[in-house]
C-alpha positions as CSV (number, residue, x, y, z in Angstrom):
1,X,137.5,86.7,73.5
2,X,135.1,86.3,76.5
3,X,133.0,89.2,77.3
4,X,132.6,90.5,81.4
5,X,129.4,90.0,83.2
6,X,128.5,90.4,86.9
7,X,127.8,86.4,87.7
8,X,127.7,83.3,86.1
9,X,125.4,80.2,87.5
10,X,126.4,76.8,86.7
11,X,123.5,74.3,87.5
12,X,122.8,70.7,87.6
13,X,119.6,71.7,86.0
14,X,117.7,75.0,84.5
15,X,114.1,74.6,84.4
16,X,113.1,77.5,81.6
17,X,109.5,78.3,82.4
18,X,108.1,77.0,79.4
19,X,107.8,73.3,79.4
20,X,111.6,73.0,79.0
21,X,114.8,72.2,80.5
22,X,118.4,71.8,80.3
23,X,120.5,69.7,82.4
24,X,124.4,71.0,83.2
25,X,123.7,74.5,82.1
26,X,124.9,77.6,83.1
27,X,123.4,81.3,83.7
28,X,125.4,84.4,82.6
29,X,124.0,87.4,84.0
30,X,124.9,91.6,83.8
31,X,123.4,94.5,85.2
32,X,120.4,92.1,86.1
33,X,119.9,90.6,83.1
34,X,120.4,87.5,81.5
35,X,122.8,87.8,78.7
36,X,123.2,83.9,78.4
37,X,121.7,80.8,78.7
38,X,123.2,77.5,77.7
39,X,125.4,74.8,78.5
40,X,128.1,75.1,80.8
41,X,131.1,75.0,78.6
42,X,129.5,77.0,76.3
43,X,128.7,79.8,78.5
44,X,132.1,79.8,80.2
45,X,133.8,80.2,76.9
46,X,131.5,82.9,76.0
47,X,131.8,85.0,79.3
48,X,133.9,85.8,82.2
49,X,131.9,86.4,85.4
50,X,133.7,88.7,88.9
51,X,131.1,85.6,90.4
52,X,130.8,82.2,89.7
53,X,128.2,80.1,91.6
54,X,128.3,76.9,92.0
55,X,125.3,75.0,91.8
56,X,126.2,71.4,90.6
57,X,124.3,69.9,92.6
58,X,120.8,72.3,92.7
59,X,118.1,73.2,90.0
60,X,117.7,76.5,88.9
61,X,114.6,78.3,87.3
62,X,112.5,81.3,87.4
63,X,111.3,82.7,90.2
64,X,107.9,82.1,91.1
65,X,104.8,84.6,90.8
66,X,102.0,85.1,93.2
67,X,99.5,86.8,91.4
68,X,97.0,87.3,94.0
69,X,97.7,88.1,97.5
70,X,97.2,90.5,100.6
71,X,101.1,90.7,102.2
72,X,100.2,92.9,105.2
73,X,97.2,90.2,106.2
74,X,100.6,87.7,107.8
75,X,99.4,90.0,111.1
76,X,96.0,88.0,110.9
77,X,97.8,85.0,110.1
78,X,94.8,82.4,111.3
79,X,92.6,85.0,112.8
80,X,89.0,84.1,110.6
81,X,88.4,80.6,110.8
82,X,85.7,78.3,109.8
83,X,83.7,80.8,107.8
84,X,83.1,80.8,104.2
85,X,84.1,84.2,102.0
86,X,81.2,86.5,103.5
87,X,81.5,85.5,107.1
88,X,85.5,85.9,106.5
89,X,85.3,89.6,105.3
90,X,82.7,90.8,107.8
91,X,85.4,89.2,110.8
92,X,88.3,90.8,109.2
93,X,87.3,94.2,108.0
94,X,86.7,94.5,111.7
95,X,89.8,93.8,112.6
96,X,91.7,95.5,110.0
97,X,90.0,98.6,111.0
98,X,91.5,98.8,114.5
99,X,94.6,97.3,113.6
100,X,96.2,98.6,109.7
101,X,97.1,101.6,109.7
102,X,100.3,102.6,107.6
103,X,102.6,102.0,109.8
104,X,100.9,98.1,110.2
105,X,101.0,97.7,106.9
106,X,104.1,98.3,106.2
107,X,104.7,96.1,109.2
108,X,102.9,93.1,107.7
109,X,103.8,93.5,104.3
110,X,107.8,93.2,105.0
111,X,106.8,90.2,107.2
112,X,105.3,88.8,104.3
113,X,107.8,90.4,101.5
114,X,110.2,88.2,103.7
115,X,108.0,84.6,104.0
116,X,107.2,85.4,99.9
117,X,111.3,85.4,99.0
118,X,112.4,82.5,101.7
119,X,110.0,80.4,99.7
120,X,110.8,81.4,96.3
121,X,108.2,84.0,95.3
122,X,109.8,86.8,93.6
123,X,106.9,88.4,92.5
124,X,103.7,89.7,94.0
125,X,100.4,91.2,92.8
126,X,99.0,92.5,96.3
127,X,96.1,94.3,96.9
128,X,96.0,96.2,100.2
129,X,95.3,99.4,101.8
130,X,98.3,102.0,102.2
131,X,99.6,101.0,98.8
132,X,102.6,103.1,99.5
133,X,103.8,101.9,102.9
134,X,103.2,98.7,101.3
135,X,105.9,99.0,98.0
136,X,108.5,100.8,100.3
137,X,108.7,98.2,102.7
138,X,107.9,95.2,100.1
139,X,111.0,97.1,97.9
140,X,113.3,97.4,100.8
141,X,113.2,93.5,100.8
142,X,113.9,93.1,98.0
143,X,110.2,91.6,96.3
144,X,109.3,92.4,93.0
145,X,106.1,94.1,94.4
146,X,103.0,94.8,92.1
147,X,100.9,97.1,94.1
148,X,98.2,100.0,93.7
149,X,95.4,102.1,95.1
150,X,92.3,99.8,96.4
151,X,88.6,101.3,96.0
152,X,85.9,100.9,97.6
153,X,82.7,102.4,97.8
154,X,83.2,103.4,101.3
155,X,85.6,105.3,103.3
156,X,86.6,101.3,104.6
157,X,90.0,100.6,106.9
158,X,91.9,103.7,105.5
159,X,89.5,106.0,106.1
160,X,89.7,107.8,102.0
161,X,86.8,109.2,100.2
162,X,86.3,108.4,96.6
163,X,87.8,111.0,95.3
164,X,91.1,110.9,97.7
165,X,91.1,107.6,96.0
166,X,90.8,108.2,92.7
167,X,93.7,111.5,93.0
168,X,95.8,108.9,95.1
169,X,95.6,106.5,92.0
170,X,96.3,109.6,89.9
171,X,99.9,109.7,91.9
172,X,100.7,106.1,92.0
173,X,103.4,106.4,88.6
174,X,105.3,108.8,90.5
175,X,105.1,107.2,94.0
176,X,106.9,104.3,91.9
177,X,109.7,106.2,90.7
178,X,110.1,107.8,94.0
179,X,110.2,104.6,95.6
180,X,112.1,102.6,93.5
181,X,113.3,98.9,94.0
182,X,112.8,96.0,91.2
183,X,110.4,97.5,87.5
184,X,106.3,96.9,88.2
185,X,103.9,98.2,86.5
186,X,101.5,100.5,88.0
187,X,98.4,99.2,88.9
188,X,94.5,99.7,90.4
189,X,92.5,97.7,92.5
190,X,89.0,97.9,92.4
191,X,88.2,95.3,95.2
192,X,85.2,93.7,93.7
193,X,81.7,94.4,91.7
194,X,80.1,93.8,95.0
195,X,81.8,96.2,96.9
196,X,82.1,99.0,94.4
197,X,79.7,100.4,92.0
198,X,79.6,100.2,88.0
199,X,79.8,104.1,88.0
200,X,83.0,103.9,90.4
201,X,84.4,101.1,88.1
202,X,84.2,103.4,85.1
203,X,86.0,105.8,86.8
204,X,89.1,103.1,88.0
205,X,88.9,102.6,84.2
206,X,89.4,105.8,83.2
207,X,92.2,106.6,85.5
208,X,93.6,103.3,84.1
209,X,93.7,104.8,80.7
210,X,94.9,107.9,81.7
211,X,97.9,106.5,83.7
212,X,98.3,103.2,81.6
213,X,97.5,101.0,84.6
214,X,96.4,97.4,84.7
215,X,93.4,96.1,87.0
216,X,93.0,93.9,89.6
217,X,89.6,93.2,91.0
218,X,88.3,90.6,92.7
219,X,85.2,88.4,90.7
220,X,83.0,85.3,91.2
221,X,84.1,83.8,94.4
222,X,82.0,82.1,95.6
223,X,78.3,81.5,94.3
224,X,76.9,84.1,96.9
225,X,79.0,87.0,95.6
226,X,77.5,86.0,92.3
227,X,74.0,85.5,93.6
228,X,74.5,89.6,95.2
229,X,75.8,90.9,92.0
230,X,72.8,89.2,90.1
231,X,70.2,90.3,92.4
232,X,71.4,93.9,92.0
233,X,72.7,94.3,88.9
234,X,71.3,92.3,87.1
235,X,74.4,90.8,85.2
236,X,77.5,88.7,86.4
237,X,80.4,90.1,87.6
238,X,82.7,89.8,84.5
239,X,79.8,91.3,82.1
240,X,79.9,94.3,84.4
241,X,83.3,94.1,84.3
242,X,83.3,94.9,81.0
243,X,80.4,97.1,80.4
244,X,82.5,99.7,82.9
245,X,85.3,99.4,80.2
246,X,87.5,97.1,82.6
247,X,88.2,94.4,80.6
248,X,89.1,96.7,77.4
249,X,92.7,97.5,80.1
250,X,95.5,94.5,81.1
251,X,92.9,93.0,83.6
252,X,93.7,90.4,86.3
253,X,90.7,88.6,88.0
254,X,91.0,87.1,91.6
255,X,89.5,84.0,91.8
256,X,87.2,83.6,89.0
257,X,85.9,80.1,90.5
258,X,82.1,80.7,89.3
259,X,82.2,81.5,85.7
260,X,79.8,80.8,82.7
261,X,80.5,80.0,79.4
262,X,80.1,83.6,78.8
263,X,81.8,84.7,81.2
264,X,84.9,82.7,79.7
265,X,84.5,83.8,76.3
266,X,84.6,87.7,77.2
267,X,87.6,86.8,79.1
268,X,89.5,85.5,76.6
269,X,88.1,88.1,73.8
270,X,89.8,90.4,76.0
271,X,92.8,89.1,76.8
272,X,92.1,89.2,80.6
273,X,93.7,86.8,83.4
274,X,92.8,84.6,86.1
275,X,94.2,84.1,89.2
276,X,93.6,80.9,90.6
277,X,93.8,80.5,94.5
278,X,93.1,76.9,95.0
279,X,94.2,76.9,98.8
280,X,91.8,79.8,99.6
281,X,89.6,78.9,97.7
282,X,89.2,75.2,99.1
283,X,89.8,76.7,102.8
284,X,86.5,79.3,102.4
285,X,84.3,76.4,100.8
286,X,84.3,78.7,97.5
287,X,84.4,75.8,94.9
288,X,86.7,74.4,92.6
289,X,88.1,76.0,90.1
290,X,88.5,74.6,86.4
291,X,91.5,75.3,85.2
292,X,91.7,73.3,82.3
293,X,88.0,74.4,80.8
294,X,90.0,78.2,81.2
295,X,92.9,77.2,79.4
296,X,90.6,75.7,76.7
297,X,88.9,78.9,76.1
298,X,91.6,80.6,75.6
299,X,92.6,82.5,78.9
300,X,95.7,82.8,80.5
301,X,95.7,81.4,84.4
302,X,97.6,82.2,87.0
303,X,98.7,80.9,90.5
304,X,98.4,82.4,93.4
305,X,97.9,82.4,97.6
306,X,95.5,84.4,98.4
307,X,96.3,85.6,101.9
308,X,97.3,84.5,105.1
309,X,93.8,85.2,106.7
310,X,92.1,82.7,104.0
311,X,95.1,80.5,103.3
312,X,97.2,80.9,106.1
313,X,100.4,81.1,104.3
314,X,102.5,82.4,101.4
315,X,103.5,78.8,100.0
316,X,103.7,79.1,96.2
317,X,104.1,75.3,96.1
318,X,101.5,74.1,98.3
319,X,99.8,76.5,95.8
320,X,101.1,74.5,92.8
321,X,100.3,70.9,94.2
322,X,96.9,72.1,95.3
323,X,96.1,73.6,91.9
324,X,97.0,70.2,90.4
325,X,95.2,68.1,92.6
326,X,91.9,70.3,92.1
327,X,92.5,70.6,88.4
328,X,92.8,66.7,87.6
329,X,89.3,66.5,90.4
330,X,87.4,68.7,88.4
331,X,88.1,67.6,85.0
332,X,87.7,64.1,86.0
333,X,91.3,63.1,84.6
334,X,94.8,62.5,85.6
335,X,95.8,64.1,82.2
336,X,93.7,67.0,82.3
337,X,96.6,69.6,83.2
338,X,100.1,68.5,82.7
339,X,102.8,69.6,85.7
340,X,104.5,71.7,83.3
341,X,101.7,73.1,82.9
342,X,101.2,74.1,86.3
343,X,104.9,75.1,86.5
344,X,104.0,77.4,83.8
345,X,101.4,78.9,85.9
346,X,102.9,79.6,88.3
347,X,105.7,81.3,86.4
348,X,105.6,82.4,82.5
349,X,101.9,82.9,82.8
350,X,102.2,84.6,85.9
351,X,104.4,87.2,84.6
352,X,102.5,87.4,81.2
353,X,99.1,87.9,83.5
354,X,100.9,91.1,85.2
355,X,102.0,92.4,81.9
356,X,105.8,91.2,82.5
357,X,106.3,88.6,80.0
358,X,108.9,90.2,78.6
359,X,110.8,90.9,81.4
360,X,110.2,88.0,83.8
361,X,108.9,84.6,84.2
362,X,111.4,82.4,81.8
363,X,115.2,82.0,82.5
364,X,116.1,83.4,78.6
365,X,118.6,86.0,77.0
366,X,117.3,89.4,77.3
367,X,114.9,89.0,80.8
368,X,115.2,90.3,84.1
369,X,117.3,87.9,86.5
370,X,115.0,86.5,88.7
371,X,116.1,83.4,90.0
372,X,115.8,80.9,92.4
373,X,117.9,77.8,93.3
374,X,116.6,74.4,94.8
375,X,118.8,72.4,96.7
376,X,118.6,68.6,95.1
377,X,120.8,66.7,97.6
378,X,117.6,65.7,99.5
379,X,115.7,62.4,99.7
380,X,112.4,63.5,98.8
381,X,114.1,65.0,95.6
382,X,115.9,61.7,94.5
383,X,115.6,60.6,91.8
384,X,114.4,63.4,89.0
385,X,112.3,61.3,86.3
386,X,110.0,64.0,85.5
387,X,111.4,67.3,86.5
388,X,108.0,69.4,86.4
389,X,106.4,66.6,88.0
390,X,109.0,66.6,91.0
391,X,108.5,70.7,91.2
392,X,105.1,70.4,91.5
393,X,104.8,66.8,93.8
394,X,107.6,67.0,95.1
395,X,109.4,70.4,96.1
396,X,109.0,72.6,98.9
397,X,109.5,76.3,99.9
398,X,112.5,74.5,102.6
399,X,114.6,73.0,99.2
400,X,115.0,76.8,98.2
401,X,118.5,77.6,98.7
402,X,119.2,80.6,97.0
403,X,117.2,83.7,95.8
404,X,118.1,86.6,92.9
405,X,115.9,89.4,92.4
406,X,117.1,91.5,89.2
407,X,120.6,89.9,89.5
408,X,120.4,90.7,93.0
409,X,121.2,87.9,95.5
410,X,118.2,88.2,98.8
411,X,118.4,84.9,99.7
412,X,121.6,82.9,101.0
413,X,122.0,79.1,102.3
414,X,118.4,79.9,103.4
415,X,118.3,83.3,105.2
416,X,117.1,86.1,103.8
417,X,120.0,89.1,103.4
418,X,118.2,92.4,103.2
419,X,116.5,92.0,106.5
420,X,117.3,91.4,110.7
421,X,114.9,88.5,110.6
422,X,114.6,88.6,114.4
423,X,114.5,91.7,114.7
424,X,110.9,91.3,112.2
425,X,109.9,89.1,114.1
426,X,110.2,90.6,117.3
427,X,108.2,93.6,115.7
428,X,105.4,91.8,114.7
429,X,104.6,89.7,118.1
430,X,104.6,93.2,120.0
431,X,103.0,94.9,117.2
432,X,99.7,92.7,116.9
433,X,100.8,90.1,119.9
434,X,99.4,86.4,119.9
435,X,96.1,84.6,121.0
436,X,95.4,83.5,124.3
437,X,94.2,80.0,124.1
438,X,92.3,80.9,127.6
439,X,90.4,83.9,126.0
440,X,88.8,83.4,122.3
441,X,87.7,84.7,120.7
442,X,91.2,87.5,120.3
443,X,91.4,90.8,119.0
444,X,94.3,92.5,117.9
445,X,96.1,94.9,119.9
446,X,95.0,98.4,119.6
């Protein structure tokens, strides 16, 4: 006897998240969830689906994480260029200030809730002011949106004082249950060691306790944020990391291009993550990242894009191909990090940076039905000899067909479902306009 479920994928291919795959599979799926994975006569005798999808001739796997990001920055989309990390924030903290309010934010972040899904992002770790205009709009997408109050020493682009912050932070559990949309965990972000103090940290780190919240903070850059934080502190930004008690929470660092051998080992003793923004990280002149010497030590890495001010776009797979290209240039071997590996990054050790390993990440019984579907009826995609190797050399945010979220479909043949794309658009050109090539350099619209 078969038992009812909501939808049924059959695939050419399932790409699991963990190094493997299975080729003419199929996806059961109920209430959101993935009740069972296998092949396709085997699922279809174990389950009868209201939907049945066919994708015989597309690859389906989990949908990607971004781990580090700013969404509502797609309104300065190419607005700092050719400066490295400190001439980067002093050109867009300006702008931000006249610009992002909440209203803005919200704005920027469904622009870029939107570009995140069409390209097969399902997940998002952003850190931004207005964290609350930021999850409604990114839930009314549809985008599994990780999100949380930002600190900073100073009042900075949304004018709060440290202690408006820190009651804000107090609020964020219940601002997600009023809001709703796909399960995140709550979360702080303390922007950097450089830009708030080791007696503010403590604080994040104590509201992070108090509200069971993980961290994200921004650490070791470039080697000028280092040099700062050594000059005034005295130590480097991960050992004041965890002298404020950071490290002892779920921790996610951005970046984490500059680290010693120290550094690594406190990391991994802790159980804290990296988020690797190769694109960004290239793009600012802020080094190159060594992914495999990480991995070694025992950390877990993550992907992600950094945002559309240092990267320009929300491509997790320009992310992917970059990371590999950087990893096998640093480590001086073709061999150095496998494209499963990187695949993995940008996937099951995404999730299980953001806590969500249990929930998200792999396409197995029991997780949350985030899914995406590549179209393989294309050129650059024939033939498949190495399927991580073709995700990761090969694929493109255009081969993404279809998009679930939590069983739910947001993405169709292409076009996202839970928004009036032209309508978006039209927002955002009146909202911040465009550049006049006759007047550089521009400034947003007031």
């Amino acid at each position: 006897m078969t038992e009812p479920v909501d939808l049924v994928l059959d695939a050419a291919r399932v790409v699991i998240g963990d190094g493997s795959e299975l080729v003419e599979a199929s996806i059961a799926v109920r209430g959101g969830v993935i009740v069972g994975v296998g092949g396709t006569r085997e699922v279809h005798a174990l389950f009868e689906a209201t939907a049945v999808h066919d994708y015989s001739h597309h690859l389906v796997m989990p949908g990607l994480v971004n781990a580090h990001t700013h969404l509502a920055m797609t309104l300065l989309r190419g607005y700092a260029e050719g400066v490295d990390l400190q001439g980067f924030l002093e050109r867009v903290l300006a702008a931000e200030a006249s610009l992002m309010d909440p209203e803005t934010v919200a704005l920027g972040t469904e622009l870029g809730a939107v570009e995140s899904l069409l390209a097969g992002a399902t997940t998002a770790l952003d850190m931004y002011f207005h964290a609350g205009a930021a999850h409604e709009a990114a839930a009314r997408v549809g985008l599994r949106h990780v999100g949380g109050q930002l600190f900073f020493d100073v009042s900075a682009t949304d004018g709060l004082t440290w202690e408006e912050r820190i009651e804000a932070a107090r609020r964020w559990p219940a601002e997600l249950e009023r809001i709703g949309g796909p399960y995140v965990p709550a979360a702080l972000m303390p922007h950097g060691t450089y830009t708030v103090s080791p007696e503010h940290l403590a604080e994040v780190e104590a509201v992070a306790e108090e509200i069971g919240a993980l961290v994200h903070v921004h650490a070791s850059e470039n080697e000028a944020e280092n040099a700062e934080v050594l000059e005034r502190h005295g130590k480097t930004p991960i050992a004041i990391l965890d002298e404020c008690g950071i490290l002892g929470h779920p921790s996610v660092i951005g970046h984490g291009v500059h680290l010693t051998d120290a550094d690594v080992a406190l990391l991994s003793a802790r159980r804290a993550a990296v988020v690797h923004c190769p694109v960004s990280e290239l793009k600012l002149a802020s080094g190159l990242a060594h992914m495999a010497r990480l991995r070694a030590g025992g950390v877990t890495v993550s992907l992600g894009t950094d945002s559309c001010s240092s990267s320009n776009d929300l491509d997790p797979w320009v992310m992917m191909r970059t990371a590999a290209l950087v990893a096998t240039t640093v480590a001086g071997s073709p061999v150095s990090l496998p494209a499963r590996d990187i695949v993995a990054a940008a996937t099951s050790e995404g999730a299980k940076a953001l806590g969500m390993g249990d929930r998200i990440g792999t396409v197995r019984t029991g997780l949350e039905a985030d899914l995406i579907v590549l179209d393989l009826d294309q050129p650059h995609l024939t033939p498949i000899h190495d399927v991580h190797a073709l995700l990761v050399f090969a694929a493109g945010r255009a081969d993404v067909a279809d998009v679930f979220v939590a069983g739910r479909q947001v993405v169709k043949n292409r076009s996202i479902l839970t928004v009036d794309t032209a309508d978006l658009l039209a927002r955002a050109r009146a909202r911040v306009g465009e550049p006049d090539a006759a007047s550089q350099p521009w400034s947003p619209r007031n």
